[in-house]
DOKOL-420693 format. One line per field, with one value per residue (C-alpha): x, y, z; residue number from 1; chain; residue in one letter. Coordinates in steps of 0.25 Angstrom, whole numbers. Example, Ala and Ser with C-alpha at 12.3 -4.5 7.8 and 13.67 -1.06 7.14 Angstrom:
<rs>
xx = c(49|55)
yy = c(-18|-4)
zz = c(31|29)
gupa = c(1|2)
lomi = c(A|A)
rotor = c(A|S)
</rs>
This chain:
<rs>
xx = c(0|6|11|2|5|3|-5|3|14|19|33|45|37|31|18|9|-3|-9|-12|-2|12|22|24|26|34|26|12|8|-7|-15|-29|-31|-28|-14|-8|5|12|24|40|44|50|37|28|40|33|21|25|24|23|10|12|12|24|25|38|35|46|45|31|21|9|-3|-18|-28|-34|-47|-55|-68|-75|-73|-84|-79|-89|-89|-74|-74|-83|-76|-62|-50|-59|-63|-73|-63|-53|-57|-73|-79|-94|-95|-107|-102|-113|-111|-124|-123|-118|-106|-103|-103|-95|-84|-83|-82|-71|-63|-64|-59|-48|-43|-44|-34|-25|-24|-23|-38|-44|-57|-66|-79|-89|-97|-112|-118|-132|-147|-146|-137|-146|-148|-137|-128|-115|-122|-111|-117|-132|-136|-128|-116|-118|-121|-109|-101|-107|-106|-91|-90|-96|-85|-75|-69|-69|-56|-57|-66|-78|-85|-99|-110|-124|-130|-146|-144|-138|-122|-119|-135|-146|-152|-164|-166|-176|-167|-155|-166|-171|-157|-154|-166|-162|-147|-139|-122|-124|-119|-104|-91|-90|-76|-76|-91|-95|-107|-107|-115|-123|-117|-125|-123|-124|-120|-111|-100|-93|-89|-102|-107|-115|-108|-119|-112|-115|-110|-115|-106|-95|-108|-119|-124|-128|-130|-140|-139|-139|-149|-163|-172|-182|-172|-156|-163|-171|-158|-150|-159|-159|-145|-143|-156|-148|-134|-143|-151|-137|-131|-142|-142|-127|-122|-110|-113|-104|-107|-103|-103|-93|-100|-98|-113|-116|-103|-110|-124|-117|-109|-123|-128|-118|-117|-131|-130|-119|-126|-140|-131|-117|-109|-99|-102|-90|-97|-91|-91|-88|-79|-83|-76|-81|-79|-75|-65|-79|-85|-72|-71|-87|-83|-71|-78|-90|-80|-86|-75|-73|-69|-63|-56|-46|-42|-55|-53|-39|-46|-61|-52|-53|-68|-71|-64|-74|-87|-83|-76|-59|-59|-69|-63|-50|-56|-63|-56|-49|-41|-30|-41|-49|-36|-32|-46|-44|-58|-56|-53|-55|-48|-54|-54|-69|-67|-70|-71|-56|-46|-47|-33|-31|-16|-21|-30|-20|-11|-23|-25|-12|-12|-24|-19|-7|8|9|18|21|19|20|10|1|3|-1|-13|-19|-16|-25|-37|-36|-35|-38|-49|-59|-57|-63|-73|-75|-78|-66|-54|-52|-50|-44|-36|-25|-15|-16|-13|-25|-34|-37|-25|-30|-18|-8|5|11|24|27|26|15|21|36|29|22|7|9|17|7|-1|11|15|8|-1|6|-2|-16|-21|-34|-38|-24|-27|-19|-30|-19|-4|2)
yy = c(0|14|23|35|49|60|72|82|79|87|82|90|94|89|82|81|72|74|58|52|55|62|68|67|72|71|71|65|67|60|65|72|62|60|48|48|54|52|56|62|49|43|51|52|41|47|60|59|70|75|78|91|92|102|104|105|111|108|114|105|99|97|93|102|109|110|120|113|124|138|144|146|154|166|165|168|179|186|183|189|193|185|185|185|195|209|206|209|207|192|193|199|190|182|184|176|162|168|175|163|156|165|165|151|151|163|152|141|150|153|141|136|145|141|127|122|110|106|116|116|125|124|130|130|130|135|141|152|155|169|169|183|179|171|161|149|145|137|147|142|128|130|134|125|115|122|125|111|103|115|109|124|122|124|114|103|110|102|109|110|112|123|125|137|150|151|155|155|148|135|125|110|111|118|108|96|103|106|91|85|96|99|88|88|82|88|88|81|79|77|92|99|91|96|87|92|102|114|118|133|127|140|153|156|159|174|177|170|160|148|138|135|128|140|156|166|174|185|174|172|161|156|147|136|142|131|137|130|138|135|127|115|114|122|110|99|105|107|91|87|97|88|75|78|80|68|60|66|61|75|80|93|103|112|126|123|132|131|120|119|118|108|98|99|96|84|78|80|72|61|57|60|49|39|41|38|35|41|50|63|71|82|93|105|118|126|121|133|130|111|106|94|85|89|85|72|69|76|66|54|59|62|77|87|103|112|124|136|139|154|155|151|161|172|173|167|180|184|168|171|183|175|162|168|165|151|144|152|142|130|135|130|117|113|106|98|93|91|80|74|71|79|81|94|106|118|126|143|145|156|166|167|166|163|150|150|137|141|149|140|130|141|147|131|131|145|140|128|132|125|112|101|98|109|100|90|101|106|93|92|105|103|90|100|107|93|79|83|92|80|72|83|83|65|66|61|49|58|73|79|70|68|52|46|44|59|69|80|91|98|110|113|124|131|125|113|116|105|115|128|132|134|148|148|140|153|157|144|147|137|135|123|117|105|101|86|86|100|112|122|133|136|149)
zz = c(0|-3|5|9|4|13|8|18|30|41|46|51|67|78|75|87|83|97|94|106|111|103|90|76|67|54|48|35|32|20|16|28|39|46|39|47|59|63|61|47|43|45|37|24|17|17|8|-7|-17|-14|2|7|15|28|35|49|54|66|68|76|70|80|78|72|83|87|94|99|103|91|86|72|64|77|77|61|63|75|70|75|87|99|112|120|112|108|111|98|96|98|86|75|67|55|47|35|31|24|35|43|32|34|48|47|37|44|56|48|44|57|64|54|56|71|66|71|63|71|79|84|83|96|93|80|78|77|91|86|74|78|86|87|79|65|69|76|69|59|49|54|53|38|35|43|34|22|24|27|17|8|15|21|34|39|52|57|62|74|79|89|86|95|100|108|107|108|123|127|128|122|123|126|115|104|106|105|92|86|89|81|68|66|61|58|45|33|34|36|52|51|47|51|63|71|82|94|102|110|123|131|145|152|149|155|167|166|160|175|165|167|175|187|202|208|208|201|211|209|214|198|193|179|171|160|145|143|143|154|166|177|181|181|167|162|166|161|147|147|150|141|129|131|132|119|112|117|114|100|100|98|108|116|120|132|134|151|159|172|181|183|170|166|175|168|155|162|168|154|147|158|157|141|143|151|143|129|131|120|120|113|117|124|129|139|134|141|156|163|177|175|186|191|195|179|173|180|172|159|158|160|152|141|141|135|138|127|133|131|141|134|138|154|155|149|159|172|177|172|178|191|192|190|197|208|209|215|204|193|196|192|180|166|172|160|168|174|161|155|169|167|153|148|132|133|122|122|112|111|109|97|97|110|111|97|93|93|100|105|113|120|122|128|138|142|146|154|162|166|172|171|165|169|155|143|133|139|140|127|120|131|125|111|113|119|104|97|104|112|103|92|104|106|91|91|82|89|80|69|72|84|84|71|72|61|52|61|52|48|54|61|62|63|74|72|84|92|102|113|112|117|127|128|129|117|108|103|97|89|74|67|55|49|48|42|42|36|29|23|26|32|36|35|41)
gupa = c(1|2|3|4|5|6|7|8|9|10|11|12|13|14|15|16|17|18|19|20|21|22|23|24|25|26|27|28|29|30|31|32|33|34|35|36|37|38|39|40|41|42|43|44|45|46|47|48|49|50|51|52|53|54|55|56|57|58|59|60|61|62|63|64|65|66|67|68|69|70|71|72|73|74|75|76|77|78|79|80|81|82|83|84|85|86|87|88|89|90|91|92|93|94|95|96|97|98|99|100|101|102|103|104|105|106|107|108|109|110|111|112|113|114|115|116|117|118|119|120|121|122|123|124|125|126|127|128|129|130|131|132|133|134|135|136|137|138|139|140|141|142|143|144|145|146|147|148|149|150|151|152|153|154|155|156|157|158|159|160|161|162|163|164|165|166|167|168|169|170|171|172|173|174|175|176|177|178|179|180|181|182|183|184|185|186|187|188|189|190|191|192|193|194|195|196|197|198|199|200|201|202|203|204|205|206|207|208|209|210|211|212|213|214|215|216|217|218|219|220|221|222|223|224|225|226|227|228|229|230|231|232|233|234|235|236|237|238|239|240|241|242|243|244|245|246|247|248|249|250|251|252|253|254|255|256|257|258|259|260|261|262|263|264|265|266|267|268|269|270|271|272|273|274|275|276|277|278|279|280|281|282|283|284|285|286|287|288|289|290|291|292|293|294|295|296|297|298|299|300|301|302|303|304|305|306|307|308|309|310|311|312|313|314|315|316|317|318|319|320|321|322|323|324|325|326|327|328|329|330|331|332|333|334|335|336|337|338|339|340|341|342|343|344|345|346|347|348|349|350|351|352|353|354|355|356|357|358|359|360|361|362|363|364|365|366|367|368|369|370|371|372|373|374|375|376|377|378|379|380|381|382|383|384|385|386|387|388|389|390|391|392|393|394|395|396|397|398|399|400|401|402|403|404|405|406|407|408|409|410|411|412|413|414|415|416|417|418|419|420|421|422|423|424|425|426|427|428|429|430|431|432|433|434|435|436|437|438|439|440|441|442|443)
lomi = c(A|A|A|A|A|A|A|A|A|A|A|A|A|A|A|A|A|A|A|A|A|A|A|A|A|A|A|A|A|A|A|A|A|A|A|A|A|A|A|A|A|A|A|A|A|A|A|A|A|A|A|A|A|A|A|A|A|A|A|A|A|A|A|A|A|A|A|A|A|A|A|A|A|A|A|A|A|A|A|A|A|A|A|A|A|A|A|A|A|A|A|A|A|A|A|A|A|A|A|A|A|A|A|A|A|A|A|A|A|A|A|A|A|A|A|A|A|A|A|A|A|A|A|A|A|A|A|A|A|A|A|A|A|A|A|A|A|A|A|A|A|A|A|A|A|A|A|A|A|A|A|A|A|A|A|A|A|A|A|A|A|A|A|A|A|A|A|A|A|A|A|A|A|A|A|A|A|A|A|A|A|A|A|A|A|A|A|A|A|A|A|A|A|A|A|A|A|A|A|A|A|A|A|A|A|A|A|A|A|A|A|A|A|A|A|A|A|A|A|A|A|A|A|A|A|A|A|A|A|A|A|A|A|A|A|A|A|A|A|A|A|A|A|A|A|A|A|A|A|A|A|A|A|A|A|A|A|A|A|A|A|A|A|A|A|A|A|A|A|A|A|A|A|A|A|A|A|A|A|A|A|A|A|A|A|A|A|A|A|A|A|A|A|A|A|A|A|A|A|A|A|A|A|A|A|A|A|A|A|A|A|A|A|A|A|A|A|A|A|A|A|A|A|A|A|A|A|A|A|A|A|A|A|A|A|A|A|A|A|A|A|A|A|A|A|A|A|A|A|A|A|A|A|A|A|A|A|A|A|A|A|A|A|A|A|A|A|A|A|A|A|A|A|A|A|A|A|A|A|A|A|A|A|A|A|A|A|A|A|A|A|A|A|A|A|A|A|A|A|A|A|A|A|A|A|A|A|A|A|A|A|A|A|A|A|A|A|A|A|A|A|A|A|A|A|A|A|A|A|A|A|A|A|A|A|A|A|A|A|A|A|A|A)
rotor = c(X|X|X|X|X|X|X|X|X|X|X|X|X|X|X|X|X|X|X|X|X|X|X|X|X|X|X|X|X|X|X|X|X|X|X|X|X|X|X|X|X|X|X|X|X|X|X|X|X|X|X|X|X|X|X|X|X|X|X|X|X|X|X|X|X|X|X|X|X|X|X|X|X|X|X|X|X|X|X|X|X|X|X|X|X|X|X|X|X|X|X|X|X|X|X|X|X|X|X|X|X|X|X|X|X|X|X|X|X|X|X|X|X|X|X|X|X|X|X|X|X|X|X|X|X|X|X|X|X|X|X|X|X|X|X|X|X|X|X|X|X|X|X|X|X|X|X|X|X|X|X|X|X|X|X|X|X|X|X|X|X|X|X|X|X|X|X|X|X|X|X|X|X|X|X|X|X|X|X|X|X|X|X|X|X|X|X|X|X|X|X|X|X|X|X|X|X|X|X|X|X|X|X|X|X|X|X|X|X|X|X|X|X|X|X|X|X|X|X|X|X|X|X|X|X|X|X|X|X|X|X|X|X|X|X|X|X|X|X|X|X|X|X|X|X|X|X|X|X|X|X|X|X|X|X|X|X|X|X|X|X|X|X|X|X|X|X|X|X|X|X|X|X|X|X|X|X|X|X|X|X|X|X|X|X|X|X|X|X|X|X|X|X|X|X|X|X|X|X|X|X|X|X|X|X|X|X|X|X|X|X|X|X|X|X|X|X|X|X|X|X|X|X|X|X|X|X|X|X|X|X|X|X|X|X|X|X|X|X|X|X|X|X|X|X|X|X|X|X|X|X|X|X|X|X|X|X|X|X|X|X|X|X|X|X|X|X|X|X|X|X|X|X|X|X|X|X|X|X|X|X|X|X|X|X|X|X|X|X|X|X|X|X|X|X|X|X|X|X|X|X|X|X|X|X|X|X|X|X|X|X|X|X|X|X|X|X|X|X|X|X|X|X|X|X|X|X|X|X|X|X|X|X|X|X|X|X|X|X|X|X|X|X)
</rs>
């Protein structure tokens, strides 16, 4: 049987395939999967007059990254400004499908830049069909699938349907009828995937809208988002909503930052588990206030976190306010999820932050102190933007790892991310994405 020809290798640098111990020194890839990794004598064979060719130089090659929770279409449309940044008006609606187009697009564009292959949109839906920005109804979704079935999206695009309005209110009654009528057909999953429901459990802790077992420093309290006379029916729609999804084999992702409202959803998805015992990788969002007890159940539950640890360092101070000093501590335990072994996602929640994940995994770092070994910890954060959204994506046997026969979606850094320091990642260039075996980006 003849010998393979790679369509492209990368030798001459450090491979990390993320897939075990150690690193390569060379990649071959054919018709978009890796066919090879290993040291540059070992991928010579493979090259024959049609390979592309790219001298490392000693630059890294790592995993395309995936931010799991990016709301791509807004970031497009509010581009180079973000929430958190120069406070621009947060609406600045798209009004037409080519609008929306575009701000998909400008998205796409970016991301590559940065070297993201995967993301997720978290919230797309009829609930936001009047909603303020034009960039997360029905309109949306259109587009996705038009640019899809185009074959011009510029990473993986994984989504979640939403019956509610974005940071508000929903019904029982809306997500049941949004289950029965909107389907994720019509597209390649392996590059459009819509593959569950977002709920809005709570807010937010500096807003004092985090559902939480305690009163405020000021005595406040908050209420569900979920819409309901009272805590209690409030609470029994929130479980019946993660339920109906479950049962409707559909994952749900939370946006839960309060610890009262962490251990609805973790009573939710324990007695969704016993009624129908599949895993559906679902997930809290953000889960500022989780606590050590919660993390024990979300690791034998198999429930994930994605969070956004740029977020914690820049509201400790607004957190500390609220929660009062000696609560605020315990808030954002990423040194503790990582012990416990929960799948964790750091992600930057663009365009609430830059979706530059760089600095995400430098903040990580920031905020959980000293590490015993940088380099471990290095590779432990890189898993949080690779390994563990392809878990929260159902897709670990296929991307976030550069195994031999996953899909090529990768980049290459300037610099060898396990030789600097976190703080001196944000300044290591993307020089390089691949996505499926095809150059998406080169600086």
């Amino acid at each position: 049987m003849p010998t393979p020809v790679a369509d492209l290798v990368l030798r001459g640098g450090p491979v990390h395939t993320l897939a075990g111990p150690g690193a390569a020194t060379a990649l071959a890839i054919r018709s978009g999967r890796v066919l090879r990794v290993g040291a540059d004598a070992d991928i010579r064979g493979l090259i024959g007059p049609g390979t592309d060719i790219v001298d490392l130089a000693g630059r890294a090659v790592i995993p395309g990254i995936n931010d799991a929770h990016l709301h791509a279409t807004w970031l497009g449309a509010l581009w180079p400004d973000t929430l958190f940044g120069d406070h621009p008006d947060p609406r600045r609606p798209l009004c037409s499908p080519e609008e929306r187009r575009a701000a998909i697009l400008g998205a796409g564009d970016l991301l590559a830049r940065l070297g993201i292959t995967s993301y997720t949109e978290p919230g797309l839906g009829p609930g936001e069909d009047e909603g303020p920005t034009g960039a997360f109804g029905m309109s949306v979704v259109r587009q996705y699938r038009a640019l899809a079935a185009e074959g011009l999206l510029r990473a993986r695009v994984t989504a979640l349907w939403l019956y509610g309005e974005l940071d508000g209110p929903s019904t029982l009654a809306d997500l049941r009828a949004g289950l029965t009528r909107v389907d994720g057909s019509g597209s390649d999953r392996k590059t459009l995937n819509f593959a569950g429901v977002k709920i809005f459990a709570d807010g937010i802790p500096p807003m004092r809208s985090a559902y939480t077992h305690h009163c405020y420093a000021d005595g406040s309290r908050a209420e569900l988002l979920v819409a309901g006379e009272d805590d209690a029916e409030r609470e029994e729609n929130l479980t019946a909503m993660i339920l109906a999804a479950h049962h409707a084999g559909l994952q749900v992702g939370v946006h839960a930052t309060g610890d009262r409202a962490i251990d609805l959803v973790l009573d939710a998805v324990e007695r969704a588990r016993a009624e129908r015992d599949v895993d559906l990788r679902h997930y809290v969002i953000h889960g500022d206030m989780v606590n050590p007890m919660q993390l024990k159940r979300m690791a034998r539950l198999g429930v994930g976190l994605s969070t956004q640890a740029g977020i914690a360092v820049q509201t400790s101070d607004a957190v500390s306010a609220v929660l009062g000093a000696e609560r605020a501590e315990s808030t954002w335990p990423l040194r503790d999820v990582l012990d416990i072994g929960i799948p964790l996602c750091l992600t930057s929640d663009a365009p609430v932050l830059s979706p530059d994940w760089r600095r995400e995994i430098a903040a990580a770092d920031e905020w959980m102190g000293p590490a015993d070994n940088p380099r471990d910890r290095m590779e432990t954060l890189l898993r949080c933007y690779t390994v563990h959204p392809a878990r929260q994506d159902g897709a670990e046997t296929w991307k976030g790892t550069l195994a031999e026969g996953m899909v090529a979606d990768l980049c290459v850094l300037a610099a060898d991310p396990l030789a600097v320091t976190a703080a001196e990642l944000p300044d290591v260039d993307v020089d390089l994405t691949v996505l499926g075996g095809r150059v998406v980006y080169e600086r």
